[in-house]
C-alpha positions as CSV (number, residue, x, y, z in Angstrom):
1,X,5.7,12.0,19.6
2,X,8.8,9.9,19.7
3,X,11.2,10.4,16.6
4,X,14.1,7.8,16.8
5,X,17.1,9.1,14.9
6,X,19.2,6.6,12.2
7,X,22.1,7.2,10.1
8,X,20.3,7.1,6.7
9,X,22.5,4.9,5.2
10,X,22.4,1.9,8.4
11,X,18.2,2.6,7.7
12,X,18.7,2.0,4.0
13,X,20.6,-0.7,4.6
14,X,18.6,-2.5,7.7
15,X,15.3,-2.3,6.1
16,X,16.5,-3.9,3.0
17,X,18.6,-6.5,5.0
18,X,15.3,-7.4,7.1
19,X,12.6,-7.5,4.4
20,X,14.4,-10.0,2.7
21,X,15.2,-12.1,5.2
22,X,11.5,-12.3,5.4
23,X,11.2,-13.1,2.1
24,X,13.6,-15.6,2.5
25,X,11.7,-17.2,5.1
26,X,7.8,-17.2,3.5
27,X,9.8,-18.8,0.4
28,X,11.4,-21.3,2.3
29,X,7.9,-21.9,3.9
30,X,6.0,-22.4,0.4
31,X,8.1,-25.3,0.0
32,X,9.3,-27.3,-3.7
33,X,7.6,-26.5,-6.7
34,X,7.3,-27.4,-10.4
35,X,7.8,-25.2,-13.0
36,X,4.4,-26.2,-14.2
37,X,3.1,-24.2,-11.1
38,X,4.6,-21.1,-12.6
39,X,2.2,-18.0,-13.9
40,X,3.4,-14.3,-14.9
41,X,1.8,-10.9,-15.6
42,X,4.5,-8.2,-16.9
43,X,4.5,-5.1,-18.2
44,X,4.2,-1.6,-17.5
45,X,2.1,1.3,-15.5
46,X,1.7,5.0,-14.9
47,X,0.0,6.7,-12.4
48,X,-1.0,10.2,-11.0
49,X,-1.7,10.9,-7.3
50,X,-2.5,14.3,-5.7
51,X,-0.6,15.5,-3.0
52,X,-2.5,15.8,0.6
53,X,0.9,17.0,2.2
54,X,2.2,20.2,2.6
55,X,5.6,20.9,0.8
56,X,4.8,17.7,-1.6
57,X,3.9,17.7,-5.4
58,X,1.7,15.9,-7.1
59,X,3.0,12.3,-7.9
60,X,3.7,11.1,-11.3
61,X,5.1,7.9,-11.9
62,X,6.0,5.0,-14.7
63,X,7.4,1.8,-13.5
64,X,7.4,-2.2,-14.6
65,X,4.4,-4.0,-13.7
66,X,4.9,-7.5,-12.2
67,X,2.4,-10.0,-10.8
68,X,4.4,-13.3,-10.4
69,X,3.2,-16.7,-8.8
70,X,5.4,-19.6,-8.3
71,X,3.6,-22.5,-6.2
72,X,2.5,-20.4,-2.9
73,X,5.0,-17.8,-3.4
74,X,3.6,-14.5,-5.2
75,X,5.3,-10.9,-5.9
76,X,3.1,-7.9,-7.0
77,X,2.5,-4.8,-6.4
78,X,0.8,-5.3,-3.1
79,X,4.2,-7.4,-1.6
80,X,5.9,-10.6,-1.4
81,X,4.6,-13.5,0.5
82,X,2.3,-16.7,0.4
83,X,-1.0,-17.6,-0.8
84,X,-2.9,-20.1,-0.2
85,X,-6.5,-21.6,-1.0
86,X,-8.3,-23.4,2.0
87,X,-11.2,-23.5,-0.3
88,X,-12.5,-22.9,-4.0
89,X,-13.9,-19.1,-3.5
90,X,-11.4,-18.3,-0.5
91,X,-8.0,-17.2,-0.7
92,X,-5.5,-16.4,2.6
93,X,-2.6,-14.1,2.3
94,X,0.3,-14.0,4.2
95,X,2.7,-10.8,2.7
96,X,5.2,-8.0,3.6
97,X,4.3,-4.9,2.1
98,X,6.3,-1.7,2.0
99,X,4.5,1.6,3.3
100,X,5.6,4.8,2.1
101,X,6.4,8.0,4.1
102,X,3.9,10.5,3.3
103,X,7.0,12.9,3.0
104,X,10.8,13.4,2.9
105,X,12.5,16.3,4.6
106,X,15.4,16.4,2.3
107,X,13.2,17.3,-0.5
108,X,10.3,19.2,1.2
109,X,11.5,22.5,2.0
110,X,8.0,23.4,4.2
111,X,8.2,20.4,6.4
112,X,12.5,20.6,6.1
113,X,12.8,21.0,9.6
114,X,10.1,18.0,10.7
115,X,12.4,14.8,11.3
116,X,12.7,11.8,8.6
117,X,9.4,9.6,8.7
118,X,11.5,6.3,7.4
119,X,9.3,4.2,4.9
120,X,9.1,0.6,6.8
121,X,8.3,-2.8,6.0
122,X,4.6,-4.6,7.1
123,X,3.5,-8.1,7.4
124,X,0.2,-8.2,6.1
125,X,-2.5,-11.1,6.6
126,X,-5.0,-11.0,4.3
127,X,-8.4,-13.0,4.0
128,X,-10.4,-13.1,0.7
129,X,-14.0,-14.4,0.2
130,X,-15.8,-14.6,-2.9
131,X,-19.5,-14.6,-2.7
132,X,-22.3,-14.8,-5.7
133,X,-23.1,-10.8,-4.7
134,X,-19.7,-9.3,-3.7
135,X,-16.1,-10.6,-3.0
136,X,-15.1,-9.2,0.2
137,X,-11.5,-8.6,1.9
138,X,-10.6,-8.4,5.6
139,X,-7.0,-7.6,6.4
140,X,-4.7,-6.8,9.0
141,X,-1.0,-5.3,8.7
142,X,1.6,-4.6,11.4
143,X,5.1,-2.7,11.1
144,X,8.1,-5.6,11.8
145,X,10.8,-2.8,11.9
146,X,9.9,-1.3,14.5
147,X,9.8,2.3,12.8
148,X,6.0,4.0,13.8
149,X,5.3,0.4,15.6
150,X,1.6,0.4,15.0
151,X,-0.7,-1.1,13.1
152,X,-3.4,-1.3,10.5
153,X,-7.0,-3.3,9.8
154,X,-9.7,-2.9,7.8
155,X,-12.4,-4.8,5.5
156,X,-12.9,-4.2,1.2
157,X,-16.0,-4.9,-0.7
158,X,-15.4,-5.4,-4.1
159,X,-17.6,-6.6,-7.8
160,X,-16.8,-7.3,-11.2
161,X,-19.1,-6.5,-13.7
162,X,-19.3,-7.4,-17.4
163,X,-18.9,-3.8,-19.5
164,X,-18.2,-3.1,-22.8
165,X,-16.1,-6.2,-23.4
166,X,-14.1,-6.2,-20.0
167,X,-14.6,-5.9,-16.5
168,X,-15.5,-2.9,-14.4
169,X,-14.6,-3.3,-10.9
170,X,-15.8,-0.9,-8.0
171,X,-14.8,-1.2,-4.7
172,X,-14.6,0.3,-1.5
173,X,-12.4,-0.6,1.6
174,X,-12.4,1.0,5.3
175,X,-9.7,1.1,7.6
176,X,-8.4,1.9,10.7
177,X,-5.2,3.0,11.8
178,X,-3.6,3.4,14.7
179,X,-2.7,6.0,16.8
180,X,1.2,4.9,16.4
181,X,0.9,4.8,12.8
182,X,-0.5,8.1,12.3
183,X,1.1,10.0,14.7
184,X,4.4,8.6,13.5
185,X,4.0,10.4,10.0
186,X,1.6,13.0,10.5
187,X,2.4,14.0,14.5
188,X,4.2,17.0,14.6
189,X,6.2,17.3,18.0
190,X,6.9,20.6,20.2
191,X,10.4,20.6,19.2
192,X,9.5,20.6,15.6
193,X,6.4,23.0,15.4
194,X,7.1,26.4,14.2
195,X,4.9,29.5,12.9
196,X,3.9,27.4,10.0
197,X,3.1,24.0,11.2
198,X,1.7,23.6,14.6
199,X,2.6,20.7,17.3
200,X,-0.3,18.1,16.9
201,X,-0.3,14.7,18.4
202,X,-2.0,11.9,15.7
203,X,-4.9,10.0,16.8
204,X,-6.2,6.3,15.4
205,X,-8.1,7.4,12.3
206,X,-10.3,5.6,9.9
207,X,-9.5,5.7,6.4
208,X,-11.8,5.5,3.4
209,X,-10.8,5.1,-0.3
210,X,-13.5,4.3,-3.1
211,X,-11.9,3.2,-6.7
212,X,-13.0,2.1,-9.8
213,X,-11.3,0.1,-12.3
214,X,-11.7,-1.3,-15.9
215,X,-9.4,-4.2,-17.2
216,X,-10.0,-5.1,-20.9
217,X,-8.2,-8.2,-22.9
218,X,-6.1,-6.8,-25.8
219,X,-6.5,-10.1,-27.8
220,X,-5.6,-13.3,-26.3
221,X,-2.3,-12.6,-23.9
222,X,-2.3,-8.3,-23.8
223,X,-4.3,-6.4,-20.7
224,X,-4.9,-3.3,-20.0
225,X,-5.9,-1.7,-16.6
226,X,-7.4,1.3,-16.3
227,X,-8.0,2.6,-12.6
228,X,-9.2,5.3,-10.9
229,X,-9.9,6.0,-6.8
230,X,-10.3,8.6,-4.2
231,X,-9.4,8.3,-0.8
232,X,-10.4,10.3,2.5
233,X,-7.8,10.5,5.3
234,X,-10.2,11.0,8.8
235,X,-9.4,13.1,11.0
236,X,-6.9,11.8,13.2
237,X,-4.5,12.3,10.1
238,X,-6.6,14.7,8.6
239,X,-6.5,16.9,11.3
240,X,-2.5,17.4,11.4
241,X,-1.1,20.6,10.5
242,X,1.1,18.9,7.7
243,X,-1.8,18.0,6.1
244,X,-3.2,20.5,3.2
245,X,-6.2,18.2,1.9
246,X,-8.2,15.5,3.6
247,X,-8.9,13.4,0.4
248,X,-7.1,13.3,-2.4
249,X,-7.6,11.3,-5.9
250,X,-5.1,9.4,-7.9
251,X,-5.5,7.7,-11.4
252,X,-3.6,5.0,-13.0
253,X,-3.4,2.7,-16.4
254,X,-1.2,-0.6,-16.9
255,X,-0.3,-2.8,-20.2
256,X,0.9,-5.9,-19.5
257,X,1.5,-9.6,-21.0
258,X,0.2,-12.7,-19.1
259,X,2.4,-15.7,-19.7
């Protein structure tokens, strides 16, 4: 497994620089709009997810909610990027996302002597379908700063379903990453095996994740979002001696005011 050593600050710094230079560009691609064309969802949201890494707590965490549309430009949780409609039940996505490192040696005292697995920035193309039975999703995502240089695809099924004054939402998506991707944060190389953790070399793996979610209108601008999902790793990550569990569950709930 190839580590490439940075000067945490210069990382910091570079992937901030890059992203939103991207940004800059997809804006200046969605072109002049009207502030007619402007639509907002703010507020706030929690979540809980269990840890699957060794060394790692469980996550706990309370930050702003934003879902912002201006024109063809859109900010959320998912990224930043475009959107556009080629027709009435169709939607195509063109984003950067942020991924996450699974874990941070600074604070992980069991995996203190693995080498930093940066967080990095993806562009993500995203196709959405809505049919009369399902809506369906089919996505791709690839790293554009060069830090595990691999990539990402997969396909969601999703329905909404009338309940209890709301909408209940299951879904499930499948995807497969690659074997740069996983081996990048969950390889462990010669050099940094020990006693403990053992060298192991990732392979592609196909990830799982099954959620449910309820969103109910709190009169006529108030929502609330109540979510809840569990997610298998496969074994190409699942098999890595980092790894303590090959699923894990998380839970979340957001309040939020759409303009």
């Amino acid at each position: 497994m190839e580590i490439i050593e940075m000067n945490p600050l210069a990382t910091h710094l570079a992937l901030r620089s890059r992203l939103t230079f991207t940004a800059l560009v997809l804006c200046i691609l969605a072109g002049p709009v009207s502030a007619s064309d402007w639509d907002a969802s703010l507020g706030l949201s929690g979540g809980s997810i269990q840890r699957h890494v060794k060394g790692e707590n469980d996550q706990h965490v309370v930050v702003p909610y934003a879902d912002l549309r201006w024109g063809m430009m859109m900010a959320n949780p998912e990224g930043i990027g475009l959107v556009t409609s080629p027709t009435s039940s169709s939607r195509l996505k063109v984003m950067v996302q942020l991924r996450q490192s699974v874990f941070d040696p600074d604070d992980n005292k069991v995996l203190a002597a693995l080498d930093d697995r940066d967080d990095t920035g993806e562009l993500l193309i995203k196709w959405e379908q809505a049919t009369p039975w399902v809506d369906l999703a089919i996505f791709a995502s690839a790293d554009v700063l060069d830090r595990h240089g691999g990539h990402e695809w997969g396909i969601a099924v999703s329905r909404e379903l009338p309940a209890w004054g709301g909408a209940l939402v299951p879904s499930i998506d499948v995807r497969q990453q690659s074997r740069r991707l996983v081996d990048y944060y969950y390889g462990v190389s010669q050099q940094e095996a020990s006693a403990n953790i053992a060298a192991y070399e990732g392979e592609k793996s196909v990830v799982m994740r099954t959620s449910v979610s309820y969103v109910q209108k709190l009169g006529s601008d108030w929502h609330s979002v109540f979510a809840f999902g569990y997610e298998h790793l496969g074994d190409g990550a699942g098999e890595s001696s980092i790894v303590e569990r090959k699923g894990f569950w998380s839970g979340g709930v957001a309040i939020f005011y759409q303009f």
